[in-house]
C-alpha positions as a Markdown table, in Angstrom:
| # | Residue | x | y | z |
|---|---|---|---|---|
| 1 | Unk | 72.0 | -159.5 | 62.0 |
| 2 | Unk | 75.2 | -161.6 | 61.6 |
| 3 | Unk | 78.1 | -160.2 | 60.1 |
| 4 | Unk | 79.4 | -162.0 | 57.0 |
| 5 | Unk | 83.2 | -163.9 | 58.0 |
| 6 | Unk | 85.8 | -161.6 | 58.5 |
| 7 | Unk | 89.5 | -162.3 | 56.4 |
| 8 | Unk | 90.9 | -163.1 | 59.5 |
| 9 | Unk | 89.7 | -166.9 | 60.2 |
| 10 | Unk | 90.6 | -168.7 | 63.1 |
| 11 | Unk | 88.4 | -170.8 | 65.9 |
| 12 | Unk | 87.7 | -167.6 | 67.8 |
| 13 | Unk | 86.5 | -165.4 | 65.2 |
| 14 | Unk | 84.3 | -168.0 | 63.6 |
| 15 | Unk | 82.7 | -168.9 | 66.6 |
| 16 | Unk | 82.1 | -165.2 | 67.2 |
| 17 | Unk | 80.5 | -165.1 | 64.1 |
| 18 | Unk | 78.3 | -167.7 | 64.2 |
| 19 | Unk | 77.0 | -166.8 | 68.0 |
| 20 | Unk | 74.0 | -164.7 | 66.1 |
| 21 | Unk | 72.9 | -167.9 | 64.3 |
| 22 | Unk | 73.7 | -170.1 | 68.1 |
| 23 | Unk | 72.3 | -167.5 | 70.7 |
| 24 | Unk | 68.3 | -168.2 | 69.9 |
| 25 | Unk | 68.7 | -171.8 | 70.9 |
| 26 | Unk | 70.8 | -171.0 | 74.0 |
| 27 | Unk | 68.6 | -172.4 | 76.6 |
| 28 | Unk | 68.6 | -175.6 | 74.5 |
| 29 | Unk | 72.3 | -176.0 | 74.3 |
| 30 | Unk | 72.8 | -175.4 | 77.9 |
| 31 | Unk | 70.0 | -178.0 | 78.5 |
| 32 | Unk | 72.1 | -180.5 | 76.3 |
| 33 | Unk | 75.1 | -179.9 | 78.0 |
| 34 | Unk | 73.8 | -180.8 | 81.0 |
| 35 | Unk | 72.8 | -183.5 | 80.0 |
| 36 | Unk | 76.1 | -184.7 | 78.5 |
| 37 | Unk | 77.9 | -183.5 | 81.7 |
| 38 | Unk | 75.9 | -186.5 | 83.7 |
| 39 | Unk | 76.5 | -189.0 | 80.9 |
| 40 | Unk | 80.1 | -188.0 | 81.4 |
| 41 | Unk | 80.1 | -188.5 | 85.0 |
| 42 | Unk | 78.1 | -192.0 | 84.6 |
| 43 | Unk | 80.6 | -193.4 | 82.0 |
| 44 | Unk | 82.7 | -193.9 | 85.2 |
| 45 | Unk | 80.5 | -196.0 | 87.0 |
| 46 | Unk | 82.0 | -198.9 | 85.0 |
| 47 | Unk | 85.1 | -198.9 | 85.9 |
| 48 | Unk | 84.4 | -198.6 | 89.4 |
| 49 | Unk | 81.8 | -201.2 | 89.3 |
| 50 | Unk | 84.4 | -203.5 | 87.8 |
| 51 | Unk | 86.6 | -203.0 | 90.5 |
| 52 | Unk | 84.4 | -203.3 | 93.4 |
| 53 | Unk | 83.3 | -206.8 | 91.8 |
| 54 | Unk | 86.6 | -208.0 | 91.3 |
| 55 | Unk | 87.8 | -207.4 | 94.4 |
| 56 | Unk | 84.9 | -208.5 | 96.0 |
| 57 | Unk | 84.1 | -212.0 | 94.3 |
| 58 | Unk | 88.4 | -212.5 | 95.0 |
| 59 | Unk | 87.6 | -211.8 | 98.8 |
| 60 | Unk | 84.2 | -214.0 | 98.8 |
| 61 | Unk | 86.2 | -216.6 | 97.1 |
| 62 | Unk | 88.1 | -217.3 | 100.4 |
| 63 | Unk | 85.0 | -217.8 | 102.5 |
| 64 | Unk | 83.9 | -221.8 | 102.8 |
| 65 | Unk | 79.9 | -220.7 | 101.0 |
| 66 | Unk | 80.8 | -217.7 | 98.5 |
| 67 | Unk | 77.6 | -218.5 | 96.3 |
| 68 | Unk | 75.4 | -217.0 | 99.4 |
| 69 | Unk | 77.1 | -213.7 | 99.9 |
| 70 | Unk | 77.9 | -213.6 | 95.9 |
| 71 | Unk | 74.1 | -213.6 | 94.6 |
| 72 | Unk | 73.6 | -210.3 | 97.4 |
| 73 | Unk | 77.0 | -209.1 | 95.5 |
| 74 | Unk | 76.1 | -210.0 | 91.4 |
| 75 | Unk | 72.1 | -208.2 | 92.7 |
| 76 | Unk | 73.6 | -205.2 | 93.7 |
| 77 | Unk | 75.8 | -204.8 | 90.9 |
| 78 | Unk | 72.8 | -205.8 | 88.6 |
| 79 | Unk | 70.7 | -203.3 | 89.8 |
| 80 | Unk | 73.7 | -200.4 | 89.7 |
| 81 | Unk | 74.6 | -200.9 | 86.2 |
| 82 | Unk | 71.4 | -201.3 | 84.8 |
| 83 | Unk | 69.5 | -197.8 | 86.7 |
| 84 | Unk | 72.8 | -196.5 | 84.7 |
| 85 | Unk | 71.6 | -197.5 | 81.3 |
| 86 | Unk | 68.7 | -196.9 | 81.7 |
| 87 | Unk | 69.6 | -193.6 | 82.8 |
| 88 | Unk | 71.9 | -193.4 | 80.1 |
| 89 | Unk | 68.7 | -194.3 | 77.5 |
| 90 | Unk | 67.0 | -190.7 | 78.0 |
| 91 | Unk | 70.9 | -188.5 | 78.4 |
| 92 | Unk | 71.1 | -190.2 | 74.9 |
| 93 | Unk | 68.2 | -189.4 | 73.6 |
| 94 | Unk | 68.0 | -185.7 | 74.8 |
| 95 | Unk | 71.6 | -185.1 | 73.9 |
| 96 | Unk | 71.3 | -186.4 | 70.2 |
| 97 | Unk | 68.0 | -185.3 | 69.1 |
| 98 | Unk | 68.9 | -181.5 | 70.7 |
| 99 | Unk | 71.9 | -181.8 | 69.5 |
| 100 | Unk | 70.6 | -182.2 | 66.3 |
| 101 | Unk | 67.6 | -179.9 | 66.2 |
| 102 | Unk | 70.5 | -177.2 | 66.9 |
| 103 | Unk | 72.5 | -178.1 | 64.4 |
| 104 | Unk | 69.4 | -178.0 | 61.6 |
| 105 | Unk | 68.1 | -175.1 | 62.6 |
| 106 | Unk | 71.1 | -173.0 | 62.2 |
| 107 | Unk | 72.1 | -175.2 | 58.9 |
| 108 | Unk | 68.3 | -173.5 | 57.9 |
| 109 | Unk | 69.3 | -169.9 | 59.1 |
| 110 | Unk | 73.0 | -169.8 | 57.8 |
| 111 | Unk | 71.4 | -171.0 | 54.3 |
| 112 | Unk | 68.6 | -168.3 | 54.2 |
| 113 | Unk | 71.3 | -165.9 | 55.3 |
| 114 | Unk | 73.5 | -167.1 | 52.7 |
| 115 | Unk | 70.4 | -166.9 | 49.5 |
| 116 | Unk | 69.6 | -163.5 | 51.2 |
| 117 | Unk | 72.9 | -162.3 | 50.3 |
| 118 | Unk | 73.2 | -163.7 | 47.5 |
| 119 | Unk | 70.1 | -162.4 | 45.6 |
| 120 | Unk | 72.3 | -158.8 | 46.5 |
| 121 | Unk | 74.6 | -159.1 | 44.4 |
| 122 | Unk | 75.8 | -157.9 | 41.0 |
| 123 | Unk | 75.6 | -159.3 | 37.9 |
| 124 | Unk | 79.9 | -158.9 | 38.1 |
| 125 | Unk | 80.0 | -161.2 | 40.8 |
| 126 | Unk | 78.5 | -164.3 | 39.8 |
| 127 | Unk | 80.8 | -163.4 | 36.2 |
| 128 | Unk | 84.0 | -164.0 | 37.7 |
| 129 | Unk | 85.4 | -167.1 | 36.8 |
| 130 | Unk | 85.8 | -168.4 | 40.5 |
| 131 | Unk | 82.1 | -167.6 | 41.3 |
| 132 | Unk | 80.6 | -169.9 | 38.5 |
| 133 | Unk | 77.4 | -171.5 | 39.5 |
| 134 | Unk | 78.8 | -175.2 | 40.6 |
| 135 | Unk | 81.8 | -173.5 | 42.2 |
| 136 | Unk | 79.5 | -171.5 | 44.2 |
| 137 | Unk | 76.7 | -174.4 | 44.9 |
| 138 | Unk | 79.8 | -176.6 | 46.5 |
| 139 | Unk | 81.2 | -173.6 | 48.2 |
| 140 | Unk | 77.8 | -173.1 | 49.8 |
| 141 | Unk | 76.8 | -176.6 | 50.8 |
| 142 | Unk | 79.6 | -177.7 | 51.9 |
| 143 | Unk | 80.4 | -174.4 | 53.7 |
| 144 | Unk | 76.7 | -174.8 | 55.3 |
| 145 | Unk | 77.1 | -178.0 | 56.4 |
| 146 | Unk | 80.8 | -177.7 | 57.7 |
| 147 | Unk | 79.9 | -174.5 | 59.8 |
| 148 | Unk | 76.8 | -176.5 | 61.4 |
| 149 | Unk | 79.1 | -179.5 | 62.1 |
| 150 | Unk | 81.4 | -176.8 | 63.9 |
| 151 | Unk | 78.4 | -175.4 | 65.6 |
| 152 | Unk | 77.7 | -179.0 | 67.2 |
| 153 | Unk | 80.8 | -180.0 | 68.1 |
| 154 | Unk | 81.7 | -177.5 | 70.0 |
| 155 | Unk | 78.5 | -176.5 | 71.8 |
| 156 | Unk | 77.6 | -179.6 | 72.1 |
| 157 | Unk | 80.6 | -182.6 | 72.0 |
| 158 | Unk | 83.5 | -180.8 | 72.9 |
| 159 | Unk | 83.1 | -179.8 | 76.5 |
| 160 | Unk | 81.9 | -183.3 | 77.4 |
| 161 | Unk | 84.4 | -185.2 | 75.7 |
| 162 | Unk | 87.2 | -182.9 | 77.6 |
| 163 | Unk | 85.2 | -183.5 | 81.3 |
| 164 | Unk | 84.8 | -187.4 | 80.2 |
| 165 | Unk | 88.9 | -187.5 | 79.9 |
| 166 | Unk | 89.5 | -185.3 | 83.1 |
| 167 | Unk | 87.3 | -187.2 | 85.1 |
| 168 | Unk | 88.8 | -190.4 | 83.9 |
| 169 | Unk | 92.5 | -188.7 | 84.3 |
| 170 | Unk | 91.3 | -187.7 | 87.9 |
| 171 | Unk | 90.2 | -190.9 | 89.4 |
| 172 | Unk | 93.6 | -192.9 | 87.8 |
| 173 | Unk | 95.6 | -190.6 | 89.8 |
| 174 | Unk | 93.3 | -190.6 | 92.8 |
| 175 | Unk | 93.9 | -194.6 | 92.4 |
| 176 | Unk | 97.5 | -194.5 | 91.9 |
| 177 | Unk | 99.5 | -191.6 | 91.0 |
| 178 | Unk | 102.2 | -193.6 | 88.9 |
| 179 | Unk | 99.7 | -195.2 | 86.7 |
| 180 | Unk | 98.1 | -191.5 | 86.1 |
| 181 | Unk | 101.7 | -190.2 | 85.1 |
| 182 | Unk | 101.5 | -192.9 | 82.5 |
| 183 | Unk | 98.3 | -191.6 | 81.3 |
| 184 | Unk | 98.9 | -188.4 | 81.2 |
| 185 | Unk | 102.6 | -189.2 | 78.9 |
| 186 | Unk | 101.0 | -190.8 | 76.6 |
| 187 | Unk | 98.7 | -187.8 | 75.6 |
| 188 | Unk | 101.3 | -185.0 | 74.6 |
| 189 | Unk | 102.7 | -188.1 | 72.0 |
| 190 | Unk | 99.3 | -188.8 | 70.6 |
| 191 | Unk | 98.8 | -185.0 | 70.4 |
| 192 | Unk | 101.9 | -184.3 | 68.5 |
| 193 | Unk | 100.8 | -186.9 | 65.7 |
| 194 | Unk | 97.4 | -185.9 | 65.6 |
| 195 | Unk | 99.1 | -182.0 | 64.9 |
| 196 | Unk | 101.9 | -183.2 | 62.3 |
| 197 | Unk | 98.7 | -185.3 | 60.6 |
| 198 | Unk | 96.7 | -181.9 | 60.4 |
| 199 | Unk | 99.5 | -180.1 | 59.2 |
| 200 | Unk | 100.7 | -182.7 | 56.4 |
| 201 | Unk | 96.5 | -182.6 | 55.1 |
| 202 | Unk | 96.8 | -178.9 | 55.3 |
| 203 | Unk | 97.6 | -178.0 | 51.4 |
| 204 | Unk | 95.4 | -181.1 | 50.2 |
| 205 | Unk | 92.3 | -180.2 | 51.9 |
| 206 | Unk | 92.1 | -176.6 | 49.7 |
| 207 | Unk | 93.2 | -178.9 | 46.5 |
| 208 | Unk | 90.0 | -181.0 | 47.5 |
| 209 | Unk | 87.7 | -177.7 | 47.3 |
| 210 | Unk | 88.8 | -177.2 | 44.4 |
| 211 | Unk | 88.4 | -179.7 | 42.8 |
| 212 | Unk | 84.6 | -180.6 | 44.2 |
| 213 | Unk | 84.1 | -177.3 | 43.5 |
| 214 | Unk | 85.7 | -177.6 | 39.8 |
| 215 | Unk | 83.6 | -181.3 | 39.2 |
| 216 | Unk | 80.5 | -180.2 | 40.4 |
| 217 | Unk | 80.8 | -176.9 | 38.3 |
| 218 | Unk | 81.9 | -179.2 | 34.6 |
| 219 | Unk | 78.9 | -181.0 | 35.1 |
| 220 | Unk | 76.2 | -177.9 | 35.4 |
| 221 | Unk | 78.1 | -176.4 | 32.1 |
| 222 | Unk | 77.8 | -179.6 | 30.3 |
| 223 | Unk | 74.4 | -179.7 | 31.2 |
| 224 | Unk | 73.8 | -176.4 | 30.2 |
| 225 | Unk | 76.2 | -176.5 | 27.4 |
| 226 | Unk | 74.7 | -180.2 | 26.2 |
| 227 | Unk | 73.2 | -178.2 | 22.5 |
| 228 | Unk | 76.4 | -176.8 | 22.0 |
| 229 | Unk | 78.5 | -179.5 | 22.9 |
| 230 | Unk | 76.3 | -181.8 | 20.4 |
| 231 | Unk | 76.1 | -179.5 | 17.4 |
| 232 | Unk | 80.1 | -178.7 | 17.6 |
| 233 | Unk | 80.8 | -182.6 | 18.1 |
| 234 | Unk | 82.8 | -182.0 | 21.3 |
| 235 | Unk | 81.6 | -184.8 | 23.3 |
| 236 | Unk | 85.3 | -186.4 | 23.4 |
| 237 | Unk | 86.7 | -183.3 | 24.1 |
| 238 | Unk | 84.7 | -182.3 | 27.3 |
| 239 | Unk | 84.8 | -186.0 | 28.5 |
| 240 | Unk | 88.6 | -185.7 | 28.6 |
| 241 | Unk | 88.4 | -182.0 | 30.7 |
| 242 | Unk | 86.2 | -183.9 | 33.2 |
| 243 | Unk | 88.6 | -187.2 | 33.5 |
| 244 | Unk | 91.5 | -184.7 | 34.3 |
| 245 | Unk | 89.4 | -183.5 | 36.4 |
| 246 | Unk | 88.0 | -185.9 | 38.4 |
| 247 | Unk | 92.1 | -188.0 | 38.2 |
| 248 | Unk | 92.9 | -185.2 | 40.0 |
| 249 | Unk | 90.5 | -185.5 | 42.7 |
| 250 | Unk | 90.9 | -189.2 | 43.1 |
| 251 | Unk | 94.4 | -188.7 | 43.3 |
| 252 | Unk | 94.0 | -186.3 | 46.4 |
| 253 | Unk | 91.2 | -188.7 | 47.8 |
| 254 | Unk | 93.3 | -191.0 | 47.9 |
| 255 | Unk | 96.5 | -189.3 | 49.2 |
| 256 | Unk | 93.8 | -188.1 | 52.4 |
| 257 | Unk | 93.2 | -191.6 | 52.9 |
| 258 | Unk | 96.5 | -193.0 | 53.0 |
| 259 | Unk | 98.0 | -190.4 | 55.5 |
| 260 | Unk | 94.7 | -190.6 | 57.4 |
| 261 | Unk | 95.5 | -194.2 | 57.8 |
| 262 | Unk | 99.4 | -194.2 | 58.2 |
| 263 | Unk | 99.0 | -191.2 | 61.2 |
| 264 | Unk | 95.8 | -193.4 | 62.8 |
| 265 | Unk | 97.9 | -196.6 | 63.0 |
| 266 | Unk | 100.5 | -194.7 | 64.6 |
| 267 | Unk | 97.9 | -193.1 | 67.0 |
| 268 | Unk | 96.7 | -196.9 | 68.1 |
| 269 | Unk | 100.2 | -198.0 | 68.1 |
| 270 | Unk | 100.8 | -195.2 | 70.6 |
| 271 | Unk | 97.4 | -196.0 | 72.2 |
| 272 | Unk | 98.6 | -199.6 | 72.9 |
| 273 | Unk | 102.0 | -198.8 | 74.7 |
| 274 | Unk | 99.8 | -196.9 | 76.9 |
| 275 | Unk | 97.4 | -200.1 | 77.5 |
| 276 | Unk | 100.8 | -202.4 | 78.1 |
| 277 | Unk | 102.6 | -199.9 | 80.2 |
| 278 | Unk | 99.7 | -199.7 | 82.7 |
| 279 | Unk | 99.0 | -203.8 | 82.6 |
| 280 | Unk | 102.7 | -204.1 | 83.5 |
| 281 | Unk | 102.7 | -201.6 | 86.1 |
| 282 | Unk | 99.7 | -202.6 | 87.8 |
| 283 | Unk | 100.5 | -206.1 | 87.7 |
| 284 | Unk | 103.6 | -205.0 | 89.4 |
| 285 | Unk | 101.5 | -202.7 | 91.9 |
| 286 | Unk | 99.5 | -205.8 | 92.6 |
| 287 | Unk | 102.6 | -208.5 | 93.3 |
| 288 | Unk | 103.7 | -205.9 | 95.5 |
| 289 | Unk | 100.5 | -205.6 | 97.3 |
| 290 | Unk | 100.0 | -202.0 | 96.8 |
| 291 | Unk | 96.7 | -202.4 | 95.1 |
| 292 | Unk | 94.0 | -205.0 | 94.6 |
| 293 | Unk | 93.9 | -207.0 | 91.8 |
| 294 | Unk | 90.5 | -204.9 | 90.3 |
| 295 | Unk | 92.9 | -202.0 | 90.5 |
| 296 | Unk | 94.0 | -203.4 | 87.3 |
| 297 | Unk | 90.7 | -203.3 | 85.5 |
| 298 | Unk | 89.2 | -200.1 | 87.0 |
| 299 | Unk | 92.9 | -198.4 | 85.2 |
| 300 | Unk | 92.7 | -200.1 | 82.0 |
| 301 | Unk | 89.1 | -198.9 | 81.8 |
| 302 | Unk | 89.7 | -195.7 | 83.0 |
| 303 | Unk | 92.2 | -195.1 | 80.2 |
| 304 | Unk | 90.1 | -196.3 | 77.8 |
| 305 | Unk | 87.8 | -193.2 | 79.1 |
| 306 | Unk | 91.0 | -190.8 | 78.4 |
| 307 | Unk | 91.6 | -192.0 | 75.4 |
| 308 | Unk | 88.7 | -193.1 | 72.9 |
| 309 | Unk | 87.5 | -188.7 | 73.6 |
| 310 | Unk | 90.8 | -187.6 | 72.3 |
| 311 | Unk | 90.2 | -189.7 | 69.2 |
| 312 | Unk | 86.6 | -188.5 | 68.9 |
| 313 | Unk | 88.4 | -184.7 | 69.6 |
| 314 | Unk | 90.7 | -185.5 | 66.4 |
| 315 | Unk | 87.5 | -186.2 | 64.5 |
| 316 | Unk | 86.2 | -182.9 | 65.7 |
| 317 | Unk | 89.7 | -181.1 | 64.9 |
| 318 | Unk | 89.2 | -182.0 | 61.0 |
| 319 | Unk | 86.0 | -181.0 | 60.5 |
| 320 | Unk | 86.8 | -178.0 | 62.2 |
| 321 | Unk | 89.5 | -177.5 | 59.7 |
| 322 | Unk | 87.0 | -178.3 | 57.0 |
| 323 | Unk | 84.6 | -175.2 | 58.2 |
| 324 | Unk | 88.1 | -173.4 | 57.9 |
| 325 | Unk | 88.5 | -174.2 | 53.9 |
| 326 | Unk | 84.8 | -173.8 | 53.4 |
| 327 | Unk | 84.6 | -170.7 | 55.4 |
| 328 | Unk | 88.0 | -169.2 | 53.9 |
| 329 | Unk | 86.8 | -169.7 | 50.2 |
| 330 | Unk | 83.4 | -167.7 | 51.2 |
| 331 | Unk | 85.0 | -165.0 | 52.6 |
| 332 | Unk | 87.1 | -164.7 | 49.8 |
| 333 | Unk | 83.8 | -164.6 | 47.4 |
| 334 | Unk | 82.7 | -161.8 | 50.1 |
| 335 | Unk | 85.4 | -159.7 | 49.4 |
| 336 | Unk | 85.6 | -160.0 | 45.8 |
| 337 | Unk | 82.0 | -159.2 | 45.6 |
| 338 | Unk | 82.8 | -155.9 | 47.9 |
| 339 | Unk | 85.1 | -154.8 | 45.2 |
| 340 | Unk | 82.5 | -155.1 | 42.5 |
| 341 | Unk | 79.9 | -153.7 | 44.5 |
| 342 | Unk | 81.9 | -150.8 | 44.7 |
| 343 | Unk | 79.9 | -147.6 | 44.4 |
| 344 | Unk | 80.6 | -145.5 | 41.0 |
| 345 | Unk | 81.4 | -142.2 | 42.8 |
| 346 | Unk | 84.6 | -144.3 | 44.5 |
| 347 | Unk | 85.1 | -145.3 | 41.1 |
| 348 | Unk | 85.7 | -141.7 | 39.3 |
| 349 | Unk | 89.1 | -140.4 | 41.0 |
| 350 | Unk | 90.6 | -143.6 | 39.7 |
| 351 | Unk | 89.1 | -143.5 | 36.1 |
| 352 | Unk | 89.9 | -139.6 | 36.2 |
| 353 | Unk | 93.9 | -140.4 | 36.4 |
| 354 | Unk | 93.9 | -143.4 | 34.4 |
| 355 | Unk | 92.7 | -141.1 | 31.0 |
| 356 | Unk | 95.2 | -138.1 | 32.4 |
């Protein structure tokens, strides 16, 4: 049986955690791994392909019939690029629908798990004022659904975006080490945004909880509340309590969005001297006759391979901080709920010395 989350919450500990609810579908998320492994290794056939036909169609260009030897050339190439797609179809398919069969079956078991402890508890619990029944119906969906994305993206997205952007990183520097070192700058500069980014959404993700948690929560007690509300007259005043409410929640919305967008821009900013930088030096590389002119192509590509996983990686690190909120405001209802569940007899010595 899984063990409920721990106070101390990091990546390590939750994955622990969830293993239990993970380990029944191993078999499938090796399968799918696999699977993503090869699409990895096949998202480099492009650049190479690119390469092989620039260079060739620049050296058929030369010859006094090119059209002859460039239809066995464009046949080849036809017949490379689309086995890879079509290849590319099923690795698709398998790793998507697995991937998501994984992912709803332990959102199912992690919700069962969650009624099933629910239904044990006291009647103090679900009285304290953080534990109210919207708080607690955001705190579990959300927390459900962030802890499933988790579960995905790292048994299933994370490994292959890292081998994608290794493999790419690789065959640069096999190609030309300079235009690898470039590469391989540009990451620690896109990393250190991406971390200031996390750490400036830090504080405004809990506010965020909150409030979903305080919105969703106004709206079951006005529901509930709806014959009071109408007999006391105090439509205006619970109409206000919401609009503070949900101002406040805009206003963080918001705030999210803007720094999402000002550190993004930054990002592709940073993204783009990388691009430019490698143009220029493999233009320069080419002039000098140090590589062929599809050298050019088969780098810019293969940086593009680097790059676009680290953003999908960034994508991956906020949701994984999402699963943190979600998970730290559960465990916080865990151990609160501890403390009421207290057995009487641990009770006594305590009651005993308050009345001496």
């Amino acid at each position: 049986m899984a063990k409920p989350f721990s106070k101390t919450l990091n990546l390590v500990n939750i994955v622990k955690q969830l293993w239990p609810f993970v380990k029944p579908y191993k078999t499938m998320i090796f399968g799918t791994l696999a699977l993503t492994l090869v699409g990895s290794l096949a998202a480099q056939v492009n650049p190479l392909v690119l390469k092989y036909t620039v260079d060739h169609v620049d050296a058929l260009i030369q010859l006094p019939d090119p059209m002859k030897e460039g239809l066995r050339l464009l046949t080849v190439i036809s017949v490379i690029l689309f086995a890879k797609e079509i290849i590319n179809i099923f690795i698709q398919f398998g790793q998507k629908f697995y991937g998501e069969k994984i992912r709803i079956n332990v959102s199912n078991s992690l919700a069962q798990k969650v009624i099933r402890r629910i239904l044990t508890y006291q009647m103090g619990f679900f009285a304290a004022p953080d534990n109210q029944s919207g708080k607690l119906q955001t705190r579990i969906d959300r927390g459900v659904e962030s802890l499933t994305r988790l579960v995905q993206n790292f048994f299933i997205d994370i490994l292959p975006l890292f081998c994608n952007a290794i493999l790419a990183l690789v065959i640069m520097f096999m190609a030309n080490v300079y235009v690898g070192l470039i590469a391989i700058t540009i990451l620690p500069a896109y990393f250190y945004v991406s971390a200031r980014q996390a750490k400036k959404l830090q504080g405004v993700r809990r506010q965020l909880r909150g409030g979903r948690e305080n919105k969703s929560n106004g709206l079951l007690n006005i529901i509930d509340s709806m014959t009071v509300i109408k007999s006391f007259v105090r439509e205006n005043v619970e109409e206000k309590k919401q609009l503070v409410i949900q101002q406040q929640l805009t206003n963080d919305q918001l705030y999210t969005r803007r720094t999402n967008f000002t550190y993004d821009g930054v990002k592709s900013f940073i993204e783009q001297i990388g691009v430019v930088l490698i143009i220029i030096l493999t233009a320069y590389l080419v002039l000098n006759h140090q590589i062929s002119i599809g050298a050019i192509m088969l780098h810019i590509m293969l940086f593009n391979n680097v790059s676009a996983p680290i953003r999908q990686l960034h994508r991956i690190y906020d949701e994984v901080n999402d699963a943190f909120i979600y998970a730290e405001a559960f465990s916080r209802s865990l151990k609160m709920m501890k403390k009421l569940n207290r057995p009487v007899h641990t009770l006594l010595p305590r009651l005993k010395a308050l009345l001496k």
